[in-house]
C-alpha positions as YAML, in Angstrom:
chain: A
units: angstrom
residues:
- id: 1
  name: UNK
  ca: [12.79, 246.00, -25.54]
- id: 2
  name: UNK
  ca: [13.18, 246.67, -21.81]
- id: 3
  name: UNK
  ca: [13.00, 244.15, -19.00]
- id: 4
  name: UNK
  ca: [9.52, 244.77, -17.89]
- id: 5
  name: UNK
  ca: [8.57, 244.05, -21.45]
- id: 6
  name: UNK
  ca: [9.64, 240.39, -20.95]
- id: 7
  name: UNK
  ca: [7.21, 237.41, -20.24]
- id: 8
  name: UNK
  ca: [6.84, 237.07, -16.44]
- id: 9
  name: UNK
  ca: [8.66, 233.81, -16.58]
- id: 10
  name: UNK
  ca: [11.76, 234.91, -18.20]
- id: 11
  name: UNK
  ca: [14.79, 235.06, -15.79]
- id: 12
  name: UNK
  ca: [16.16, 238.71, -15.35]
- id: 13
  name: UNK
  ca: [17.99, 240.15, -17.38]
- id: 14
  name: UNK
  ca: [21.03, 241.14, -14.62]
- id: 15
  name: UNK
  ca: [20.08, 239.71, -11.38]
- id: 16
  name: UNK
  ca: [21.49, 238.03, -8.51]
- id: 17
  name: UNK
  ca: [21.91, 234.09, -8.36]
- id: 18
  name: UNK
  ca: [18.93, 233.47, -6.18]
- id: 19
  name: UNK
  ca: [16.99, 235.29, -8.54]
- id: 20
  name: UNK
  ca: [18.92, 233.32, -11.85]
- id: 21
  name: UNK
  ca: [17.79, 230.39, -9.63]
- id: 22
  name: UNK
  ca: [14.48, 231.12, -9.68]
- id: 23
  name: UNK
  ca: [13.68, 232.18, -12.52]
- id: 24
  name: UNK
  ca: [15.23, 229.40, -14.39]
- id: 25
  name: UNK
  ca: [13.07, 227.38, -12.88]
- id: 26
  name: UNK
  ca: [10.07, 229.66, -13.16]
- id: 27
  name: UNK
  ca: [10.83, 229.32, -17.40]
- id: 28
  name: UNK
  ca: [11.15, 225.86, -16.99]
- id: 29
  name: UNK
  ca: [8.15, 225.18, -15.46]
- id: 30
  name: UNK
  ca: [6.52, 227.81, -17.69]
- id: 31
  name: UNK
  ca: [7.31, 226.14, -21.27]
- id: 32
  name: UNK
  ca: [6.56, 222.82, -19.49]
- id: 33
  name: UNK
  ca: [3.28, 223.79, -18.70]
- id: 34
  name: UNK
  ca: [2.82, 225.26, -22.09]
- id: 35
  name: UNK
  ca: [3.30, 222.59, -23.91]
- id: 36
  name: UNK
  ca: [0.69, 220.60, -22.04]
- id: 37
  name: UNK
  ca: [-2.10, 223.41, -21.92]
- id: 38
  name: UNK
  ca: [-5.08, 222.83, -24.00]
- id: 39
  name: UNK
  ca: [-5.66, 219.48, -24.04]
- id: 40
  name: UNK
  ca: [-8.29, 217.11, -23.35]
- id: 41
  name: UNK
  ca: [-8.15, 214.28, -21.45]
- id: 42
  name: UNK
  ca: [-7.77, 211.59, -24.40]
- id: 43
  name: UNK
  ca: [-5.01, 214.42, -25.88]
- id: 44
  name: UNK
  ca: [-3.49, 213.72, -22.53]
- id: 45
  name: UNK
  ca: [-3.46, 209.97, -22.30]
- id: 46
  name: UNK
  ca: [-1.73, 209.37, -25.79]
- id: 47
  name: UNK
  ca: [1.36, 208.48, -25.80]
- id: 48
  name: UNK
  ca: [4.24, 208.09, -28.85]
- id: 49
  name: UNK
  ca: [5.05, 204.14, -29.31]
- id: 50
  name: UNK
  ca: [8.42, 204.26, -28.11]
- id: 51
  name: UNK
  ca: [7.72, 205.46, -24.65]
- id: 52
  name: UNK
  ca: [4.69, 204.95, -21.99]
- id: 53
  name: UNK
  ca: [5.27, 208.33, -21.34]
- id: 54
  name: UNK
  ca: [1.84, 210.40, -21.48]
- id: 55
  name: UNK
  ca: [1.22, 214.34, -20.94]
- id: 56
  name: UNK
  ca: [-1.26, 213.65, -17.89]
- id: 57
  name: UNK
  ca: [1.28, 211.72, -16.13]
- id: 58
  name: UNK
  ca: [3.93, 213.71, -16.24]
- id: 59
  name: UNK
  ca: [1.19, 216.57, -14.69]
- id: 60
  name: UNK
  ca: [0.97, 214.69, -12.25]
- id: 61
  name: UNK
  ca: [4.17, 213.43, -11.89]
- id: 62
  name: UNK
  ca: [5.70, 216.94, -11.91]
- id: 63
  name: UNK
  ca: [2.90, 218.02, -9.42]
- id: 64
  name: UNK
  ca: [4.03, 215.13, -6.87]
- id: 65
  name: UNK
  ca: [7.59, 216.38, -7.24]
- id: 66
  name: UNK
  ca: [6.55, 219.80, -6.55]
- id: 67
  name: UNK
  ca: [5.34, 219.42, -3.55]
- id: 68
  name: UNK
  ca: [7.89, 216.47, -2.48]
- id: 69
  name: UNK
  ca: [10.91, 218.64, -3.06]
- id: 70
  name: UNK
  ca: [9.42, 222.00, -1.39]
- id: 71
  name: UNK
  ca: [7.45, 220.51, 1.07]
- id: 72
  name: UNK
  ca: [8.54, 217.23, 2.33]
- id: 73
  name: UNK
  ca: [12.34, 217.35, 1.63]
- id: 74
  name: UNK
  ca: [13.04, 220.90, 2.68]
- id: 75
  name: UNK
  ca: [10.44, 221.70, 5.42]
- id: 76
  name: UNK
  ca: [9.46, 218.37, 6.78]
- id: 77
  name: UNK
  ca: [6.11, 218.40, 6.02]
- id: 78
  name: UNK
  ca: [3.22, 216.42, 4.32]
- id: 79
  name: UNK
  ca: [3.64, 216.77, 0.54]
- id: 80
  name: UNK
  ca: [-0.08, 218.00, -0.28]
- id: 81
  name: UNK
  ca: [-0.36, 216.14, -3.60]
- id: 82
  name: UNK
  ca: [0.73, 212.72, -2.22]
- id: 83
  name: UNK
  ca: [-2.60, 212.98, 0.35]
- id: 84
  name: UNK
  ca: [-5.07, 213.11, -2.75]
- id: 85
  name: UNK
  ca: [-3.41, 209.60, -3.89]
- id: 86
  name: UNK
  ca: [-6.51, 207.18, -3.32]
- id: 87
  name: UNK
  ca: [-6.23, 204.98, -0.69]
- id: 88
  name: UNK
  ca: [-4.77, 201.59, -1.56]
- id: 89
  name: UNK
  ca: [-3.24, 202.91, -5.03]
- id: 90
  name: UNK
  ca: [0.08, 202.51, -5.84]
- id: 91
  name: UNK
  ca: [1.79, 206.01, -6.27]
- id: 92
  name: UNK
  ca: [3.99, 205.34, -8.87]
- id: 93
  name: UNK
  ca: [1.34, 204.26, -10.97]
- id: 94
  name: UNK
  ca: [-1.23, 207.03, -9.69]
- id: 95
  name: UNK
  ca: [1.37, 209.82, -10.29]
- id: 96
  name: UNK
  ca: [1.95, 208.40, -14.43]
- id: 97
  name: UNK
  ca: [-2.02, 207.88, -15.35]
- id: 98
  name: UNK
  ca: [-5.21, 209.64, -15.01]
- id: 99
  name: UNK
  ca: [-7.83, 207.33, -13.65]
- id: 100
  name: UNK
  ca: [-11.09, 207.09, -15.68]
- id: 101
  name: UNK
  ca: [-13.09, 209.57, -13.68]
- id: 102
  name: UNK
  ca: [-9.51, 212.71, -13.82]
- id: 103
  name: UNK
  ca: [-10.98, 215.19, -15.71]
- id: 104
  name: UNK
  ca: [-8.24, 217.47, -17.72]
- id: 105
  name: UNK
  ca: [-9.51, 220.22, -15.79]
- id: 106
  name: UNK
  ca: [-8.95, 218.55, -12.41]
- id: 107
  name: UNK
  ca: [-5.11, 217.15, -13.91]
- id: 108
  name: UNK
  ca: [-4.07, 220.51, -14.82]
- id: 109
  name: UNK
  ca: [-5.34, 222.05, -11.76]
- id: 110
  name: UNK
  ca: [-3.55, 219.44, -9.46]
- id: 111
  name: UNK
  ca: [-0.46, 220.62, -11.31]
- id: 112
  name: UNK
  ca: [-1.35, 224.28, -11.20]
- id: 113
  name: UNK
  ca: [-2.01, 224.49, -7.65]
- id: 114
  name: UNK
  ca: [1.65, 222.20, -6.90]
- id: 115
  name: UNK
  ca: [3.17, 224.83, -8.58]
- id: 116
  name: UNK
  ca: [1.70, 228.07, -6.80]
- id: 117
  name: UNK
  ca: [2.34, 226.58, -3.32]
- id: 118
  name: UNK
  ca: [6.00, 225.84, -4.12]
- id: 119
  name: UNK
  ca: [6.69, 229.54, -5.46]
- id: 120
  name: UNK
  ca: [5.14, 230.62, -2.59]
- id: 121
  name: UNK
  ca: [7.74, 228.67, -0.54]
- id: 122
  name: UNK
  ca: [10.80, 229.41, -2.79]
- id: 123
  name: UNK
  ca: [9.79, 232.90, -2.35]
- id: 124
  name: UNK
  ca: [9.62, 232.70, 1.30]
- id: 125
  name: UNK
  ca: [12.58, 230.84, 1.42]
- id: 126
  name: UNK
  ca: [15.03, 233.59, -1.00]
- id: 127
  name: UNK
  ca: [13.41, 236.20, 0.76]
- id: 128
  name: UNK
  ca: [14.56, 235.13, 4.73]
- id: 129
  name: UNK
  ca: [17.84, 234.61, 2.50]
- id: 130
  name: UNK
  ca: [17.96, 230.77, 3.23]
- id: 131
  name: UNK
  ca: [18.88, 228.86, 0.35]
- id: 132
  name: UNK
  ca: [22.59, 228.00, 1.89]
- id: 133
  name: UNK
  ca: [20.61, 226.08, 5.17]
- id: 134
  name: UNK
  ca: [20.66, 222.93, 5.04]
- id: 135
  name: UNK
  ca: [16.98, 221.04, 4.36]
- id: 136
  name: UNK
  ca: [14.84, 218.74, 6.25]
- id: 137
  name: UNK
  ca: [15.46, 215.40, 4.61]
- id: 138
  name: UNK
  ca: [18.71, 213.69, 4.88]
- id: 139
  name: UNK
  ca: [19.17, 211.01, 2.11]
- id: 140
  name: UNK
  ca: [21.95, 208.10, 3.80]
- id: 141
  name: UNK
  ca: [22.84, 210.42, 6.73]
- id: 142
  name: UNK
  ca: [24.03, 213.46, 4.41]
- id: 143
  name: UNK
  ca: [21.65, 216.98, 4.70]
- id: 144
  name: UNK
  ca: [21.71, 218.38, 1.52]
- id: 145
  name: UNK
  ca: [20.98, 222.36, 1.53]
- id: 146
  name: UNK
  ca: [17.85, 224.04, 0.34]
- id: 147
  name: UNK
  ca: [19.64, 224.93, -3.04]
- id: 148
  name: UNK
  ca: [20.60, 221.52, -3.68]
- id: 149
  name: UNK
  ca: [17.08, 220.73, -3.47]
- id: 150
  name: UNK
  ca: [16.13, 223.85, -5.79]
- id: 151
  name: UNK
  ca: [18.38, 222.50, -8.13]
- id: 152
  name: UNK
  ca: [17.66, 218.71, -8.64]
- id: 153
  name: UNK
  ca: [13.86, 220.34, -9.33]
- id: 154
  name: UNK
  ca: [15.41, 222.15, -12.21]
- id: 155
  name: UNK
  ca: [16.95, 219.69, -13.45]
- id: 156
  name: UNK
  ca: [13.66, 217.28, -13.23]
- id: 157
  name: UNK
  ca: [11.80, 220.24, -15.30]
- id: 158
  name: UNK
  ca: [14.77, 220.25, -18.16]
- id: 159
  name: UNK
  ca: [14.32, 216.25, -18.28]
- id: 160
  name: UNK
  ca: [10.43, 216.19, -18.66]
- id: 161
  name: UNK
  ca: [9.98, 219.24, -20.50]
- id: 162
  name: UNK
  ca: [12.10, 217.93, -23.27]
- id: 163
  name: UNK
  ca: [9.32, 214.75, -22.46]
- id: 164
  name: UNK
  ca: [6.58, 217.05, -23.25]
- id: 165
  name: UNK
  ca: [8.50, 218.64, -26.71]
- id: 166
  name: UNK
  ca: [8.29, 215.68, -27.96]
- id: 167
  name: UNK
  ca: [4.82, 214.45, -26.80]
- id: 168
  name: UNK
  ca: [3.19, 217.31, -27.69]
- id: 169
  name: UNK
  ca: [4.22, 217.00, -31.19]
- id: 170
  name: UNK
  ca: [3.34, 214.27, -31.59]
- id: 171
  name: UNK
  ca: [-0.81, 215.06, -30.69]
- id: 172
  name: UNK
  ca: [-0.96, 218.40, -32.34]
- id: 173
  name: UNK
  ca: [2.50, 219.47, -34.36]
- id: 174
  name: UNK
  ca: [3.00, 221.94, -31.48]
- id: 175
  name: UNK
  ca: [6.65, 222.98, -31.65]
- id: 176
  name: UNK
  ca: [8.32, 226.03, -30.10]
- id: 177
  name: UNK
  ca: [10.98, 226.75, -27.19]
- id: 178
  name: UNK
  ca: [8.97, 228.99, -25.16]
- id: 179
  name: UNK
  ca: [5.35, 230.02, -24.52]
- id: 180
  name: UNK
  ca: [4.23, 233.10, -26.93]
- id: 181
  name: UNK
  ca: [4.29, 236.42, -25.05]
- id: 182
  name: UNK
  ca: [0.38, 236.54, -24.47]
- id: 183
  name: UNK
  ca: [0.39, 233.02, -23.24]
- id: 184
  name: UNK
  ca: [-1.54, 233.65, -19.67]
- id: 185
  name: UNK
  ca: [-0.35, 230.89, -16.67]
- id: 186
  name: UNK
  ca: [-2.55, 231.71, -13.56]
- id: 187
  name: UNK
  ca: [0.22, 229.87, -11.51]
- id: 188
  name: UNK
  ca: [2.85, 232.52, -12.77]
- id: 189
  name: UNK
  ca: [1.03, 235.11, -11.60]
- id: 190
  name: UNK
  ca: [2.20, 235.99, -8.04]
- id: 191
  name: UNK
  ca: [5.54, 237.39, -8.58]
- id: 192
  name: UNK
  ca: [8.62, 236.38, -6.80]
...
């Protein structure tokens, strides 16, 4: 096996920490988004009884946090999927349900489209060689830098993709660590 025989969302094989960084997240996001892909829309509402937990919310959810941590807390700007919450709904409970007229189609492609604006970003951002600045938001008067930022979204993918292991289980038996090699993500498909 060589390296271009690898999945397009495995990290490399001998590469610098920006692009460790990356692609870490890149997997993560990957084998989060497999483990939700296929469903319907009741597939996505179930839940397991010990948790209120539910595939299409943490779509969403994950979607939201997409755009919050590249858009709003490192550039300063409007975090895209926060502007399709309907007027008068309460975000936290938007983000964790799909509302009675979401299609899956529409759930996965709010997530989908969260995810191919932020690489976009993150690629902008590795390539001008700016991880180190420091980012827009500054939580109780301290600025955090871009990685920081990078990083906390990694480790919200390693806390809900373990989420999704077990929810997706649970509605079809699906078990695995990572996508299968032929598994096709149109978000993954602009390269870094």
């Amino acid at each position: 096996m060589t390296p271009t025989d690898l999945p397009p969302w495995e990290p490399p094989i001998a590469g610098d920490e920006a692009e460790h960084l990356v692609g870490m997240l890149d997997r993560l996001r990957a084998t989060f988004r497999w483990k939700a892909d296929g469903l319907d829309v009741a597939q996505l509402r179930s839940g397991i009884p010990s948790s209120t937990l539910t595939m299409d919310g943490l779509l969403k959810h994950l979607a939201l946090v997409e755009d919050d941590v590249l858009c709003w807390r490192i550039a300063g700007e409007q975090p895209v999927t926060m502007m399709r919450v309907p007027e008068g709904e309460d975000l936290d409970t938007w983000q964790f349900t799909v509302g009675e007229g979401e299609t899956a189609e529409e759930i996965y492609a709010l997530y989908d489209e969260a995810v191919a604006r932020s690489r976009t970003r993150l690629a902008e951002i590795v390539a001008q060689g700016r991880l180190d600045e420091p980012a827009h938001l500054q939580p109780d008067g301290l600025r955090p830098s871009i990685r920081r930022y990078v990083c906390d979204l990694v480790e919200e993918y390693g806390r809900h993709t373990g989420h999704a292991d077990l929810l997706r289980e649970a509605i079809d038996g699906r078990v695995g660590e990572d996508p299968p090699g032929d598994w096709a993500w149109p978000a993954l498909r602009p390269a870094l």
